[in-house]
C-alpha positions in Angstrom: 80.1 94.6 115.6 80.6 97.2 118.1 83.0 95.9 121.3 82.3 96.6 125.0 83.3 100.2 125.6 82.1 103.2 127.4 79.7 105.6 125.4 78.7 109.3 125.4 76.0 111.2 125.7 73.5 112.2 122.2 74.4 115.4 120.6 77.6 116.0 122.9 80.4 117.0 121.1 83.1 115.1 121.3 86.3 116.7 122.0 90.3 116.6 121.0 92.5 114.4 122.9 95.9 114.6 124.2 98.6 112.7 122.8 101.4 110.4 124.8 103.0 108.9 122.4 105.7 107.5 124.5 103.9 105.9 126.9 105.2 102.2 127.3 102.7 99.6 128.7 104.6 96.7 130.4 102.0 94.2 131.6 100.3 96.3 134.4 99.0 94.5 137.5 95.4 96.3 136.9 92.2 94.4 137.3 90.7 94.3 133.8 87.0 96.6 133.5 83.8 94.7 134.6 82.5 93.5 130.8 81.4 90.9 129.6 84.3 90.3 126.8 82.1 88.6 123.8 78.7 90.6 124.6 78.1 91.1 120.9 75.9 94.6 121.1 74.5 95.8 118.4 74.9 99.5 117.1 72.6 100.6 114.3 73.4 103.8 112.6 69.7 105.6 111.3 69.2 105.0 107.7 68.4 108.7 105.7 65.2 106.7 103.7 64.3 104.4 106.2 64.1 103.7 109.5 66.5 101.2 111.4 66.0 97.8 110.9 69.0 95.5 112.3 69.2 92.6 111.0 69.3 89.8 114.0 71.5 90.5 117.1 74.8 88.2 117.3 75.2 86.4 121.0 77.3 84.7 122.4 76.8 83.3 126.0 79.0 84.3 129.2 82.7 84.2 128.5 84.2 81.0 130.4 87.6 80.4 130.5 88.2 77.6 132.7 90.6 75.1 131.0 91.6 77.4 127.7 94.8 79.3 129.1 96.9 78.9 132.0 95.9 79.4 135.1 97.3 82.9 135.7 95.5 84.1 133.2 92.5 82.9 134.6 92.9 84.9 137.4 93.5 87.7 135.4 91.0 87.2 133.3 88.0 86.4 135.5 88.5 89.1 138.2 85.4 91.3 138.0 83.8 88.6 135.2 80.8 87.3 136.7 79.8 83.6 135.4 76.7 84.6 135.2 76.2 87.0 133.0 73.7 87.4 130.2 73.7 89.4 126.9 71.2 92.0 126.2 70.6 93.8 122.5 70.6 97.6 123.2 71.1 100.4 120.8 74.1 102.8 120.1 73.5 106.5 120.3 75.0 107.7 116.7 76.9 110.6 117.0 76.0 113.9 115.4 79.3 114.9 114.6 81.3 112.1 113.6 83.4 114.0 110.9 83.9 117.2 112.9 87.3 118.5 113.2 90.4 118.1 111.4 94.2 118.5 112.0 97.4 118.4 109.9 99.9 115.8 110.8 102.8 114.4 109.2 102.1 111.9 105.6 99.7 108.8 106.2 101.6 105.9 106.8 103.5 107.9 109.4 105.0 106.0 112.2 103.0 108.0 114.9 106.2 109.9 116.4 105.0 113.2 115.6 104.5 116.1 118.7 101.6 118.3 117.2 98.2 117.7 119.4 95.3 116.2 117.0 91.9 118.3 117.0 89.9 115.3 115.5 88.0 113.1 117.5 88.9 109.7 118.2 86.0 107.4 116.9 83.5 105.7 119.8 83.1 102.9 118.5 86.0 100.7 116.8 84.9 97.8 115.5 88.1 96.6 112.8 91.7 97.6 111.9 93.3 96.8 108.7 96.1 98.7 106.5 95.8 100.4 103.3 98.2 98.0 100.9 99.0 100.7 98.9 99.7 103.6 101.0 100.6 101.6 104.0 98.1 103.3 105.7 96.4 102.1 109.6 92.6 102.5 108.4 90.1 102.4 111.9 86.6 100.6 110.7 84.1 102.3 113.3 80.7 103.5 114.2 81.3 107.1 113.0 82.9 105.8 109.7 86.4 104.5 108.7 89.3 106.4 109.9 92.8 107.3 108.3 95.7 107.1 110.9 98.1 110.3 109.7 100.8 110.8 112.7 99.0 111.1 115.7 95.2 112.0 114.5 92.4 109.7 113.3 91.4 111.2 110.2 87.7 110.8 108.8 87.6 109.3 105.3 84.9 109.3 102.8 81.0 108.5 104.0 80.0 108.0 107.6 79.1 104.4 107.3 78.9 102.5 110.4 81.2 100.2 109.9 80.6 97.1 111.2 82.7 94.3 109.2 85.8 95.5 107.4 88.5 94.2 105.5 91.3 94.8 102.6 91.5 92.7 99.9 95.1 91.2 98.2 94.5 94.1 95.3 93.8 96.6 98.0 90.1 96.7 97.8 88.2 97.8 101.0 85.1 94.9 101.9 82.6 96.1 104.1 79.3 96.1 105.9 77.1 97.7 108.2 74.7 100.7 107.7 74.4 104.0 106.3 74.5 107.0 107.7 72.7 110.2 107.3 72.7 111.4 103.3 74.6 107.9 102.0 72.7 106.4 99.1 72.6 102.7 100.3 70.5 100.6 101.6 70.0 99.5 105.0 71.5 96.9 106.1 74.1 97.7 103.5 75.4 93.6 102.9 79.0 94.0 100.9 80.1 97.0 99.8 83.2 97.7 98.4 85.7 100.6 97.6 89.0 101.6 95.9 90.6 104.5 97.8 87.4 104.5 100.9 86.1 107.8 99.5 83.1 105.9 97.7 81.5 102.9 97.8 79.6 100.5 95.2 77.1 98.2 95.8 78.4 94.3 96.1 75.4 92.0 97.2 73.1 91.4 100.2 71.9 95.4 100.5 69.2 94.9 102.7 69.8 91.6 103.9 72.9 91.1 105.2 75.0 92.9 108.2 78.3 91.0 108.2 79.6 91.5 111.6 83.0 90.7 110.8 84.6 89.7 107.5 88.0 89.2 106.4 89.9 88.0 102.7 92.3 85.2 102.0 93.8 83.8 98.9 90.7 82.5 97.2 88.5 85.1 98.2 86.0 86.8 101.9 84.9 85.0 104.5 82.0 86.7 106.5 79.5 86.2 109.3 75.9 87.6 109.3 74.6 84.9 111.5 75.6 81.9 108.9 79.5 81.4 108.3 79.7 82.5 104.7 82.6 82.1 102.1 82.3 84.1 98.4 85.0 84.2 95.6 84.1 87.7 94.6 81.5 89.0 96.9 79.2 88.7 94.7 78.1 85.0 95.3 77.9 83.6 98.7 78.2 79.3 99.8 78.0 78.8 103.3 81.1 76.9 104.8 80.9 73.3 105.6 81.6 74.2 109.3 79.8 76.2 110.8 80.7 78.9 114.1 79.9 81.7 115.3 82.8 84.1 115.2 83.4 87.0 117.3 86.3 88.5 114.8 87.7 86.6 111.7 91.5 87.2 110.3 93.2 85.8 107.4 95.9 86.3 105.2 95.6 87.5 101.7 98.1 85.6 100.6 97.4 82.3 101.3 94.4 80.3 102.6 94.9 80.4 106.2 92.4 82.4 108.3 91.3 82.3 111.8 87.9 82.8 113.7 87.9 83.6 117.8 85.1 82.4 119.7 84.0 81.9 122.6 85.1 78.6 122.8 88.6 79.1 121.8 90.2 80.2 118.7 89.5 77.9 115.2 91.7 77.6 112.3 91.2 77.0 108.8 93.9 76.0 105.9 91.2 76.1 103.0 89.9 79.9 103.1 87.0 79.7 105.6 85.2 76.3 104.1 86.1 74.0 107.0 87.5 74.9 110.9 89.5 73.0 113.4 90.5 74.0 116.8 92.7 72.4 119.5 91.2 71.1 122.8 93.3 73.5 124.9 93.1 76.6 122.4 93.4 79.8 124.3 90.3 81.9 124.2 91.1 85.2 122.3 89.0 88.4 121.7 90.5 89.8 118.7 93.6 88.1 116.4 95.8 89.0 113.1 97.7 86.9 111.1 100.6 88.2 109.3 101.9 88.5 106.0 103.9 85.3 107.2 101.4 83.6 108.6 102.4 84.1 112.0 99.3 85.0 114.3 98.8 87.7 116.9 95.9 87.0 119.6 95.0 89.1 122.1 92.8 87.9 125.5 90.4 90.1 127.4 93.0 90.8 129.4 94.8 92.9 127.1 97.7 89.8 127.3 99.3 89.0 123.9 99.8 86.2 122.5 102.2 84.7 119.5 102.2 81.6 117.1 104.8 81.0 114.5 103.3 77.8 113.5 99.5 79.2 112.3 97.8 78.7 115.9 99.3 75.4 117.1 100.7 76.3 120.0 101.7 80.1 121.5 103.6 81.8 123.7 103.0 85.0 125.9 104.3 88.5 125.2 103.3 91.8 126.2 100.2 93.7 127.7 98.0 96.5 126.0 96.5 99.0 128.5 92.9 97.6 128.5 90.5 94.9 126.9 91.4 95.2 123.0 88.5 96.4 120.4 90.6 95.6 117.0 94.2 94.4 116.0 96.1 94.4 112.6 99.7 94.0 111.7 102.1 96.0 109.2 105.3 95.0 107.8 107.8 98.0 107.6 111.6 97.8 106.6 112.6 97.0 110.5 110.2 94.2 110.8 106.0 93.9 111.9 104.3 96.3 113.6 101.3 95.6 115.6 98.5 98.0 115.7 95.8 97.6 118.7 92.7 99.8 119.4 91.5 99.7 122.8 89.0 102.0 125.2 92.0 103.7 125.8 93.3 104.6 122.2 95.5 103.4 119.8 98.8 101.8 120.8 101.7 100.2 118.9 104.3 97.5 119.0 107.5 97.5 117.2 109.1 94.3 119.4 106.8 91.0 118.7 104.4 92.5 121.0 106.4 92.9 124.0 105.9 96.5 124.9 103.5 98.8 123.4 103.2 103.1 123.1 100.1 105.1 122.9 99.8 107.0 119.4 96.6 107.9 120.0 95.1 108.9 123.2 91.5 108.4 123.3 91.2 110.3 126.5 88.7 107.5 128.0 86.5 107.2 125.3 
């Protein structure tokens, strides 16, 4: 599901953007931008044999705060929030040249330290990060498609499916949802798909039914959200889980049954894969979260403040800042330790240090 995020005009091309890869963001004093946090807005990409037809808008009412964090980031996170507000449904503009461009960089998996400037555009709309488990790879799920991170570019891989749940499974398969784009032989909405490498994609279940919004894998198998919390072994059967929530991202871990859901409300836990949630009266309320390969959870607030819990979401403790509200998060172990990946309105940044100061890789240039 698309986040809150400036857009751009039909039909304008959009151009290359200039890369700082060592800016450091240290908690700036900033008043966050005037949106609505968990507005979910829905983005349909037109359909080549038929016209759009979203499945039904996901919600959620004005963001509240009050009583979830401390207090000073309350103040934070309320300046320029209005109480108030109400959502709307209104439709994203697809873009008309969403794999345009292209530029050499250094091998994917790259650590993002390169100098040469990218030609490719960064995408609009991010909706999910994850990481290729065999190459290592930062993959960007957006509305122009999914995206390849190779040194400092967003590369276009494969179809341009608007991407709106996305996932990588234990084995490396990529789960995902949304809607087709121009000359993709799928159906629209396109429920699960799946794919090896991201190049192509088979049919799973749901096509024409389902738009899973979010989705993410744990030991025993995907958890999605299409409107009804759903959990499926293989994707190929769905149950709907005993409790249900409405999710505005889901992460787990592949490894083991553990996942979490942010809401609204504050963030929810589960031990057994997605069948049952729990959350703690004074849970913080967090946009967008990743859990590690250890189980340890990143959360980030609307604020762009980071959050940590060694013990699977009991308690937390602050770290860092990214530079604006966060679209998507993911995590990547490397030889030195876990890397945290964050997309935001203003690019793609990266922490080496638990999350206590992040660099741009990728500039989006105020996309």
């Amino acid at each position: 599901m698309p986040y809150p995020r400036p857009t751009h005009s039909p039909g304008t091309p959009r151009t290359a953007r200039t890369l700082h890869p060592q800016r450091v963001h240290r908690a700036p004093a900033a008043a966050p931008a005037e949106t609505h946090p968990f507005d979910r807005i829905h983005h349909p990409m037109p359909s080549p044999t038929a016209s759009p037809t979203a499945s039904s808008p996901v919600s959620f009412p004005a963001f509240l705060a009050a009583g979830r964090v401390p207090r000073s980031w309350h103040r934070r996170a309320l300046i320029g929030v209005s109480l108030a507000l109400t959502l709307g449904a209104v439709a994203c503009t697809p873009s008309t040249d969403s794999t345009a461009g292209s530029a050499a960089g250094p091998a994917a998996g790259d650590d993002g330290a390169g100098s040469a400037a990218s030609t490719q555009p960064y995408p609009s709309h991010v909706h999910g990060l994850a990481v290729d488990r065999t190459t290592q790879s930062v993959l960007i799920a957006s509305h122009e498609g999914l995206f390849t991170i190779n040194g400092e570019s967003a590369e276009p891989k494969g179809q341009t499916i608007d991407l709106m749940g996305f996932t990588v499974g234990s084995d490396g398969t990529y789960f995902a949802s949304g809607h087709p784009g121009p000359g993709v032989d799928l159906p629209n909405p396109v429920g699960l798909i799946s794919s090896t490498d991201g190049l192509t994609w088979s049919q799973v279940a749901h096509g024409g039914e389902s738009d899973f919004h979010t989705l993410t894998t744990t030991y025993q198998g995907i958890i999605g959200f299409d409107g009804t919390l759903r959990v499926s072994e293989d994707g190929s059967s769905w149950t709907d889980a005993t409790t249900q929530i409405s999710p505005y991202t889901l992460a787990g871990n592949p490894a083991t049954t553990l996942a979490v859901a942010t809401t609204e409300d504050g963030i929810y836990r589960s031990e057994d894969a997605g069948q049952t949630w729990t959350k703690k009266p004074d849970a913080p309320v967090i946009l967008v979260a990743a859990v590690t390969d250890d189980s340890d959870i990143i959360g980030i607030l609307p604020t762009g403040d980071v959050l940590t819990s060694t013990d699977a979401g009991i308690t937390w403790e602050q770290a860092g800042k990214v530079s604006a509200q966060p679209s998507a998060v993911t995590t990547r172990r490397t030889d030195n330790g876990t890397e945290i990946w964050v997309t935001t309105e203003n690019g793609l940044e990266k922490s080496v240090d638990n999350g206590m100061t992040f660099i741009t890789v990728i500039d989006a240039g105020g996309v």
